[in-house]
MARSEVO-622716 format. One record per residue (C-alpha): chain; x, y, z; residue number from 1. Coordinates in Angstrom, 1 decimal. Layout:
N
<site><kette>A</kette><xx>X</xx><yy>Y</yy><zz>Z</zz><nr>NUM</nr></site>
...
***
This chain:
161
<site><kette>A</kette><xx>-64.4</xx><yy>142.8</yy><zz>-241.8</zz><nr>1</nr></site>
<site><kette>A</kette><xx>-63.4</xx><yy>145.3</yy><zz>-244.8</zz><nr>2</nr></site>
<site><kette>A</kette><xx>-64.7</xx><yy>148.2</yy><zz>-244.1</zz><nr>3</nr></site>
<site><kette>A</kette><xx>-64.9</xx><yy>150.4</yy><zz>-247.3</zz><nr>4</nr></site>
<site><kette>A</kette><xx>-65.3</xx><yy>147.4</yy><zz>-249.8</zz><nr>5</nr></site>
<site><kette>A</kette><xx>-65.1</xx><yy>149.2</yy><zz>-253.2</zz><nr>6</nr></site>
<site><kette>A</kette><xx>-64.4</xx><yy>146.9</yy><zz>-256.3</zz><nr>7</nr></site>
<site><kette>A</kette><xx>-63.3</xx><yy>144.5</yy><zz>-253.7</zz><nr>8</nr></site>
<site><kette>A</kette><xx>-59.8</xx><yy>144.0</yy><zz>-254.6</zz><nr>9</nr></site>
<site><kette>A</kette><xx>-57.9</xx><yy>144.0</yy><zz>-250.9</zz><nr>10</nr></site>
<site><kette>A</kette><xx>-60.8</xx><yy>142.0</yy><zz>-249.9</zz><nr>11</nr></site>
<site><kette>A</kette><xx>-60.3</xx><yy>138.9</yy><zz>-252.0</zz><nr>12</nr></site>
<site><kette>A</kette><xx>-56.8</xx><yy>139.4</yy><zz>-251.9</zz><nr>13</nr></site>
<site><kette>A</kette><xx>-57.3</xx><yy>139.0</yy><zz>-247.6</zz><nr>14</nr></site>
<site><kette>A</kette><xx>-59.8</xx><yy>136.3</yy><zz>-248.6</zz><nr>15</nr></site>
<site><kette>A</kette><xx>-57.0</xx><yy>133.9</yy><zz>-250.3</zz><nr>16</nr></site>
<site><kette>A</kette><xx>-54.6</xx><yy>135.1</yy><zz>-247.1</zz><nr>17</nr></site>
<site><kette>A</kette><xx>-57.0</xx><yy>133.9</yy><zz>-244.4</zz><nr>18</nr></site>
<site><kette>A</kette><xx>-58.0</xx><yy>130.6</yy><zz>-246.4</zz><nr>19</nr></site>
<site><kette>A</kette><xx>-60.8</xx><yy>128.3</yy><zz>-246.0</zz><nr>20</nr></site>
<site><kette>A</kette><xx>-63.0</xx><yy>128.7</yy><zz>-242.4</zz><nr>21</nr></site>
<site><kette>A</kette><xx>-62.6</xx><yy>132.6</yy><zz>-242.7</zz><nr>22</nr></site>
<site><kette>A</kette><xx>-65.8</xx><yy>135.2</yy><zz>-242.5</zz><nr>23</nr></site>
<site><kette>A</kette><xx>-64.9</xx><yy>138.1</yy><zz>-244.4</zz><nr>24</nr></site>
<site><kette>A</kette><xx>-68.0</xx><yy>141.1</yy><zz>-243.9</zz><nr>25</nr></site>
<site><kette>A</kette><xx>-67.4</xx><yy>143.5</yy><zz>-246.8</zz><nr>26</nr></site>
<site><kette>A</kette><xx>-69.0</xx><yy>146.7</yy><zz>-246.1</zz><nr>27</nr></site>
<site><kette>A</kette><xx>-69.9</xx><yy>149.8</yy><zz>-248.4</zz><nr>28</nr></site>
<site><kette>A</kette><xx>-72.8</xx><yy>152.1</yy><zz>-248.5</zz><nr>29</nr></site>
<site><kette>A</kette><xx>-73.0</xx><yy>152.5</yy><zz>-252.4</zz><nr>30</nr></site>
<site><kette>A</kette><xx>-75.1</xx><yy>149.3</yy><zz>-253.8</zz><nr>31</nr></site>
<site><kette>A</kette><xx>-73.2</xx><yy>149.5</yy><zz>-257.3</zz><nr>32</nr></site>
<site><kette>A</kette><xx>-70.4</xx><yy>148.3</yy><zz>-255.2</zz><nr>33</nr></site>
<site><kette>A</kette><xx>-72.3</xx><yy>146.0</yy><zz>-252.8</zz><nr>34</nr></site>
<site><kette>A</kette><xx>-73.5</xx><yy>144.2</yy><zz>-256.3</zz><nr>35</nr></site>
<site><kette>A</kette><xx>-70.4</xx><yy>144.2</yy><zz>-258.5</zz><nr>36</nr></site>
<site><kette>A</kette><xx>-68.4</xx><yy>142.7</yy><zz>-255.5</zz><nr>37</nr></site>
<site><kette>A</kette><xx>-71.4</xx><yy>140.1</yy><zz>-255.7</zz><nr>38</nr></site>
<site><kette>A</kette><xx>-70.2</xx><yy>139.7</yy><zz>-259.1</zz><nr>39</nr></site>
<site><kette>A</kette><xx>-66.6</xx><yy>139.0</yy><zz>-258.4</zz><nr>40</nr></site>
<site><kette>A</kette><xx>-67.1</xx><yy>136.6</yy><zz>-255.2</zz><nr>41</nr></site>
<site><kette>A</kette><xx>-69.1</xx><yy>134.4</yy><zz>-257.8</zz><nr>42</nr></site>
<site><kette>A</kette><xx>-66.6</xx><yy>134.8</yy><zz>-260.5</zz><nr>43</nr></site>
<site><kette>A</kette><xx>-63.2</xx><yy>134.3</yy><zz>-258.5</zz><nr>44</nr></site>
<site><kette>A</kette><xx>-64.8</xx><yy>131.9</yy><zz>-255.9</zz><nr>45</nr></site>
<site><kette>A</kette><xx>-62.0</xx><yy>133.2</yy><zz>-253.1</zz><nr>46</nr></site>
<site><kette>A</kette><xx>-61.1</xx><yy>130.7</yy><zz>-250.3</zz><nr>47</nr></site>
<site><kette>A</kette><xx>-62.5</xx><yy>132.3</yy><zz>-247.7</zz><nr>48</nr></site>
<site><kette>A</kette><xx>-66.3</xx><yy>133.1</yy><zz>-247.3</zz><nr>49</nr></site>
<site><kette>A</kette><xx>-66.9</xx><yy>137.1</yy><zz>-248.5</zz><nr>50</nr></site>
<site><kette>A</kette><xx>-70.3</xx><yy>138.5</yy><zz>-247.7</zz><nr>51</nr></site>
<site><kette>A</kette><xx>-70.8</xx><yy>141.3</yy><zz>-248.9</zz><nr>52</nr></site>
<site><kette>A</kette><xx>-72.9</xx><yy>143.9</yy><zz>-247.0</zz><nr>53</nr></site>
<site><kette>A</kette><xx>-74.4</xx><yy>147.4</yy><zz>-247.7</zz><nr>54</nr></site>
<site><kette>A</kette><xx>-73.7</xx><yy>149.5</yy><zz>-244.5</zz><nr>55</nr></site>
<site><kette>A</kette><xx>-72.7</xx><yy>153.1</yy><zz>-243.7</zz><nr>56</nr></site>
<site><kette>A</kette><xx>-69.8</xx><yy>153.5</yy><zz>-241.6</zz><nr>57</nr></site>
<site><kette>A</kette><xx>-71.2</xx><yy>157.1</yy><zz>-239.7</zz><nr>58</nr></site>
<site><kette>A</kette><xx>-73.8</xx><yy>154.4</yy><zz>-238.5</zz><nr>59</nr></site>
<site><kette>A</kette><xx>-74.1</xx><yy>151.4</yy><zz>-236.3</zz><nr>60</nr></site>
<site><kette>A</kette><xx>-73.2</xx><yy>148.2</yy><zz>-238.3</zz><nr>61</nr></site>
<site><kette>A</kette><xx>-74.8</xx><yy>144.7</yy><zz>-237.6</zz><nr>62</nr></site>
<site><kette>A</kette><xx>-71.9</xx><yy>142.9</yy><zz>-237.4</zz><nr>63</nr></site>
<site><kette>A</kette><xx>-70.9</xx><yy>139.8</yy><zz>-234.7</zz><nr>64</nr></site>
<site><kette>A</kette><xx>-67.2</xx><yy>140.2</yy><zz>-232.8</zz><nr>65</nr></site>
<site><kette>A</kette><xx>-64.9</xx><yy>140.4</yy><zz>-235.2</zz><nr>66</nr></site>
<site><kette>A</kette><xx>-60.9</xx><yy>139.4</yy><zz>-234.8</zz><nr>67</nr></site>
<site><kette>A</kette><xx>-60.0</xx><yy>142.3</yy><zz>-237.4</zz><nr>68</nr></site>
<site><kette>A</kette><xx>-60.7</xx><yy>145.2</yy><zz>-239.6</zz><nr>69</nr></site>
<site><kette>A</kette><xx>-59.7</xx><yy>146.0</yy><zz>-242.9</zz><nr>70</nr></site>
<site><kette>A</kette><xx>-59.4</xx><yy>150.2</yy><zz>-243.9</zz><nr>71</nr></site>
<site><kette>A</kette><xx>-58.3</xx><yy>150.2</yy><zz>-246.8</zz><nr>72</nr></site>
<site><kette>A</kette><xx>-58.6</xx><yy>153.6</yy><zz>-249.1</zz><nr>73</nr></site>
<site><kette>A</kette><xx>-61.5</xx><yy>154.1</yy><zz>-246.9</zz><nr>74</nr></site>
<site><kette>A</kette><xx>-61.3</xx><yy>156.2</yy><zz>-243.9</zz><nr>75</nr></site>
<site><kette>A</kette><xx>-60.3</xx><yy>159.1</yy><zz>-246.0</zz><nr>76</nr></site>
<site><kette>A</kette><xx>-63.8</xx><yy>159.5</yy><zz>-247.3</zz><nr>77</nr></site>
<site><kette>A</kette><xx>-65.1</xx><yy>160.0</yy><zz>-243.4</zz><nr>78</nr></site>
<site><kette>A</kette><xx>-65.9</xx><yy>163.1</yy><zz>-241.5</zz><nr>79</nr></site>
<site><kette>A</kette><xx>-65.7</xx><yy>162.3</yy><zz>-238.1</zz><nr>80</nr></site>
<site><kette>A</kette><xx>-62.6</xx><yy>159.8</yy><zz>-238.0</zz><nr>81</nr></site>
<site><kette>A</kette><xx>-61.8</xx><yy>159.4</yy><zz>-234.6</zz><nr>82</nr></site>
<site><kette>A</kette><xx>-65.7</xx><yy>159.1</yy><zz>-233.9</zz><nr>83</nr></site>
<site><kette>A</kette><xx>-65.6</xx><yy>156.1</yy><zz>-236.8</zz><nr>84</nr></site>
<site><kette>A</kette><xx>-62.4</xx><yy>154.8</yy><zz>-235.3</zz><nr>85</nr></site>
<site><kette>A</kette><xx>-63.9</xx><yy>154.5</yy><zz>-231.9</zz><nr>86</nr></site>
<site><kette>A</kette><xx>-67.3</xx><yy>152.6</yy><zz>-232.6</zz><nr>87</nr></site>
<site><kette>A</kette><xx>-65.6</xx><yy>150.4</yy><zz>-235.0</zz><nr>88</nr></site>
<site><kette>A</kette><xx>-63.0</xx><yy>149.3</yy><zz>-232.4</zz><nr>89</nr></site>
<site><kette>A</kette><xx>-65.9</xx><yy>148.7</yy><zz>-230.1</zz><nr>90</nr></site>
<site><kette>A</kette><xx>-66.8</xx><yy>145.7</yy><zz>-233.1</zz><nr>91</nr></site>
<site><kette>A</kette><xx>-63.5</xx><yy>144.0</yy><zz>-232.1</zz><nr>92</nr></site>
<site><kette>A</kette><xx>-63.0</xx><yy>140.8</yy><zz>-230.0</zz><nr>93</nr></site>
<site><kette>A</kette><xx>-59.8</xx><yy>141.4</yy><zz>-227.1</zz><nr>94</nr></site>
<site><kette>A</kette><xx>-56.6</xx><yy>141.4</yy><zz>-229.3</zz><nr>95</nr></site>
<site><kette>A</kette><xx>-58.3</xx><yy>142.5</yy><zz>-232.6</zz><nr>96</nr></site>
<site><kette>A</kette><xx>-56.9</xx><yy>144.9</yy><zz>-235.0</zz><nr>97</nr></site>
<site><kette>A</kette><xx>-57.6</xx><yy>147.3</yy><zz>-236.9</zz><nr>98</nr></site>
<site><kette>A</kette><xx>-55.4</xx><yy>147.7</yy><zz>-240.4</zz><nr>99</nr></site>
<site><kette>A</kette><xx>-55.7</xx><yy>151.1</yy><zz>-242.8</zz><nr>100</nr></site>
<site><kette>A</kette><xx>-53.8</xx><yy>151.5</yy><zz>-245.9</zz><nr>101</nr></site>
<site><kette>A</kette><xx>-54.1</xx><yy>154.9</yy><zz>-246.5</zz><nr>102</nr></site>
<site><kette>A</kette><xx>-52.1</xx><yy>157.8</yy><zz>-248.8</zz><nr>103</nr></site>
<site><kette>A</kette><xx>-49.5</xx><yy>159.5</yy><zz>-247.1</zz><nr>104</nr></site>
<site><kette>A</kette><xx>-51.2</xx><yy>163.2</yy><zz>-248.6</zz><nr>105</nr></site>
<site><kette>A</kette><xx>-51.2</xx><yy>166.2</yy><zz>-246.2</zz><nr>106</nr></site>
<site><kette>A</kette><xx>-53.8</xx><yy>167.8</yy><zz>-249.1</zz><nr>107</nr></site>
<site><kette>A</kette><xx>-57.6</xx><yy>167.0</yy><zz>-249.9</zz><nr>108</nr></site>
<site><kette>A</kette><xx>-57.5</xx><yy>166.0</yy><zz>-253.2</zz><nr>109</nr></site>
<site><kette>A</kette><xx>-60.7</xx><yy>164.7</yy><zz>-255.4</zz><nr>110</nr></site>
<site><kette>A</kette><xx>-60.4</xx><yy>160.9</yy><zz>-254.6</zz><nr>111</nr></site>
<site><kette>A</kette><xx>-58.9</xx><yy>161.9</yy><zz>-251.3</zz><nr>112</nr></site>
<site><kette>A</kette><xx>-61.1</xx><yy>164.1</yy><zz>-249.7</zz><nr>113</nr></site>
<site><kette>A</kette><xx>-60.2</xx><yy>164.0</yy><zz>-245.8</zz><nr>114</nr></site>
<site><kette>A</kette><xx>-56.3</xx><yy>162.9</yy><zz>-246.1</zz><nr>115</nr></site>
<site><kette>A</kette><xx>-55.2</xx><yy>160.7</yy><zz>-243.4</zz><nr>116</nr></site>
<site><kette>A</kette><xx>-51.6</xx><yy>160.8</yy><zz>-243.4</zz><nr>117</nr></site>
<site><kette>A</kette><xx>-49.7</xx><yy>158.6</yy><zz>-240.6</zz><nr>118</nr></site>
<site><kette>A</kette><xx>-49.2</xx><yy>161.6</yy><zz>-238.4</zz><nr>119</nr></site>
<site><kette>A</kette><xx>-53.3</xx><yy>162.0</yy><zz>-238.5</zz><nr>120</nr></site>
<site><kette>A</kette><xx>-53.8</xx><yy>158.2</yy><zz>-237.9</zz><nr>121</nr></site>
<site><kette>A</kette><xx>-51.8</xx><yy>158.6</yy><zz>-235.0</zz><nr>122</nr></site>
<site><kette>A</kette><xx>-53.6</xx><yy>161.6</yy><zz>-233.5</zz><nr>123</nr></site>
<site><kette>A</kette><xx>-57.2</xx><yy>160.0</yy><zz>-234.8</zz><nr>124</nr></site>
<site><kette>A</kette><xx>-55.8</xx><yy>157.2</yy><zz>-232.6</zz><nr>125</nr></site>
<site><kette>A</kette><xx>-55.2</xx><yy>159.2</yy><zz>-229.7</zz><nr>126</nr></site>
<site><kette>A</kette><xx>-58.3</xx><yy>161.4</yy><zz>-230.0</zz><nr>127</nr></site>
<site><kette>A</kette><xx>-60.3</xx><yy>157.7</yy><zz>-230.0</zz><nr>128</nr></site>
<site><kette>A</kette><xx>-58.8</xx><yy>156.5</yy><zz>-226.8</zz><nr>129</nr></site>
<site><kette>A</kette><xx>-56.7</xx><yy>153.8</yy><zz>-229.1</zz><nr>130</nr></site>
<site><kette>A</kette><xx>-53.0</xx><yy>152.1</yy><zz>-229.2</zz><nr>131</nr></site>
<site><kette>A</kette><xx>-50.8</xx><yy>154.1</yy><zz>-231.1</zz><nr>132</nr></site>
<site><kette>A</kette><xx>-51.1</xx><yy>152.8</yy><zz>-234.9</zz><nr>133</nr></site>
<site><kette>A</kette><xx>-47.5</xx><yy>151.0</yy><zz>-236.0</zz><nr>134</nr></site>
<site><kette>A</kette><xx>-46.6</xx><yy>151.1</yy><zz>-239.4</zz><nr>135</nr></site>
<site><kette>A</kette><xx>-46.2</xx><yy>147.8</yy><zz>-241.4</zz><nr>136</nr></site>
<site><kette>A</kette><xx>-45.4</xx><yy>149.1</yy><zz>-244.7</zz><nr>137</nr></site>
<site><kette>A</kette><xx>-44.9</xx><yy>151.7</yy><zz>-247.5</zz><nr>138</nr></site>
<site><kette>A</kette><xx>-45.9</xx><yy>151.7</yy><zz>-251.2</zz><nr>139</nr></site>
<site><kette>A</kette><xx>-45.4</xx><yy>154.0</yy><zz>-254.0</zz><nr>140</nr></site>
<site><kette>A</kette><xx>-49.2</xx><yy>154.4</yy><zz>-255.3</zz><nr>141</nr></site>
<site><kette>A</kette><xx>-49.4</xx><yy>154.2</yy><zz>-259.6</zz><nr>142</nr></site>
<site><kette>A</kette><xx>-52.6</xx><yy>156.0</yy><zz>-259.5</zz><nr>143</nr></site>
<site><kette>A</kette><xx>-52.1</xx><yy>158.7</yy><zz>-256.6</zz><nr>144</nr></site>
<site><kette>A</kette><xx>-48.4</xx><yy>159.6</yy><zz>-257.6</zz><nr>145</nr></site>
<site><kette>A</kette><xx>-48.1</xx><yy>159.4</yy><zz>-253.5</zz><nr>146</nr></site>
<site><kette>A</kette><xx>-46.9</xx><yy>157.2</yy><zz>-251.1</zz><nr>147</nr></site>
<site><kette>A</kette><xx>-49.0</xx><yy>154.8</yy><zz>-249.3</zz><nr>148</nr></site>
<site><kette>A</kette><xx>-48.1</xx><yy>153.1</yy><zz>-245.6</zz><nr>149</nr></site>
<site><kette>A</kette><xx>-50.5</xx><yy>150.6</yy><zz>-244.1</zz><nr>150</nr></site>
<site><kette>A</kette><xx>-50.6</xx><yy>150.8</yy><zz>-240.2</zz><nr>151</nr></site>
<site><kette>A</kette><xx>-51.9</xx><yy>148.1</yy><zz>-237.4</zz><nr>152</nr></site>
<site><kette>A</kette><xx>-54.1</xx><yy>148.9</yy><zz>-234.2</zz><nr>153</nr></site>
<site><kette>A</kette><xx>-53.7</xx><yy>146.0</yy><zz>-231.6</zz><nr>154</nr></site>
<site><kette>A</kette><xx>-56.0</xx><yy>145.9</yy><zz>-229.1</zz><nr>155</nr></site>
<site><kette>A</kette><xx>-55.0</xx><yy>144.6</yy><zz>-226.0</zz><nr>156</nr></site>
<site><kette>A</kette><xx>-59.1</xx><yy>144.3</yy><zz>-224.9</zz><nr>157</nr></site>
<site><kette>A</kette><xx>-62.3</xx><yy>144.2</yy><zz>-226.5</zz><nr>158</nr></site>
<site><kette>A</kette><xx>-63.1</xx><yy>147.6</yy><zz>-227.6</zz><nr>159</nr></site>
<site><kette>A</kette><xx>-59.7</xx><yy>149.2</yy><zz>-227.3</zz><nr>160</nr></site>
<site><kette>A</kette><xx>-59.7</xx><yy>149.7</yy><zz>-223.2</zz><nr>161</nr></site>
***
């Protein structure tokens, strides 16, 4: 799942990475995005199957076991992380992950309202009763003017226990 849809751009970029037989549920609450990644599943036809789904992340999401989760530029617009962090690991088959990419921002800043720098992931983690997130990677962002890392969860069981 990729929680956090947006525009849609990670998602059909995970899409031609997992290939034909994948499910990818793309989740965001705003319906402008929900329809324009509508739009771009038709135009780009991705590998993998995209369904597109309007859901909140503060609530419950109808989704079946899934084998991962996609964060990306996402968790930073949420309140109550590790509560978010928690329920969504609770979606996971035994051995899912969870994957964030995320600015590496100490600061609230317009587009980043609750920063979730490493150092938070890994207390967020912690707080949720998770794995300790491992970093996979780094990235200079051209919009942010900030670093960006992307960090894996791998849970051992289902739901993170």
């Amino acid at each position: 799942a990729a929680l956090g849809a947006g525009g849609g751009n990670f998602r059909l970029a995970l899409a031609e990475l997992l290939g034909p037989g994948a499910t990818i549920y793309a989740v965001d609450r705003a319906r402008s995005a929900i329809q324009a990644l509508h739009h771009r599943v038709e135009v780009d036809r991705p590998t993998a199957r995209v369904c597109p789904l309007l859901g909140d992340l503060t609530q419950p999401l109808d989704l079946p076991l899934l084998d991962g989760i996609l964060m990306a530029n996402s968790l930073h617009f949420q309140r109550e992380q590790a509560a978010v962090l928690q329920r969504l690991a609770g979606t996971l088959r035994p051995g899912g992950a969870l994957l964030f990419v995320e600015y590496e921002v100490a600061r609230p800043r317009p587009w980043i309202p609750n920063p979730v720098p490493l150092s938070r992931l890994r207390s967020l983690a912690r707080e949720a009763g998770l794995p300790t997130p491992i970093q996979v990677g780094t990235r200079r962002s051209r919009t942010a003017g900030t670093a960006m890392y992307a960090a894996a969860i791998s849970l051992a069981t289902s739901g993170g226990k």
